[in-house]
Steps between C-alpha positions, in 0.01 A plus 500: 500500500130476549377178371103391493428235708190362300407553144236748475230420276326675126200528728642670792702712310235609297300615792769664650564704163105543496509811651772686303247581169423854427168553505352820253420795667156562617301798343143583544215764335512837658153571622506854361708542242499164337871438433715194657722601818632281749321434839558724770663766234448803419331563196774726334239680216265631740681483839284337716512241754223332697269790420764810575643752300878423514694614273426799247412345164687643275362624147620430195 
C-alpha cells in the first residue's frame, strides 16, 4: 500500500487543486447581428463565420 512519505500541506494542496475550477464560458457581441455566440462559432441565426456565408439561415 502506497503510503506518503511527507505530509503535504493546505497550501500546496490548494495550489495543486487551483487549477480544477470551471471557469464560465466565454461569449462575445456578434459584429453584425448583435446577439452573443461563442468565439470562433458560427453564428447559428444568420450563418456566418469570419465574414462567409456558411450555412443557409433558415426562416422562420
Amino acid at each position: 500500500m502506497a503510503v506518503p512519505k511527507s505530509k503535504i500541506s493546505n497550501s500546496r494542496r490548494g495550489m495543486r487543486r487551483s487549477h480544477d475550477a470551471l471557469s464560465a464560458p466565454t461569449y462575445i457581441e456578434d459584429k453584425d447581428s448583435g446577439e452573443l455566440r461563442r468565439p470562433h462559432h458560427i453564428d447559428l441565426k444568420s450563418g456566418m463565420y469570419r465574414g462567409r456565408q456558411i450555412l443557409t439561415p433558415k426562416d422562420d
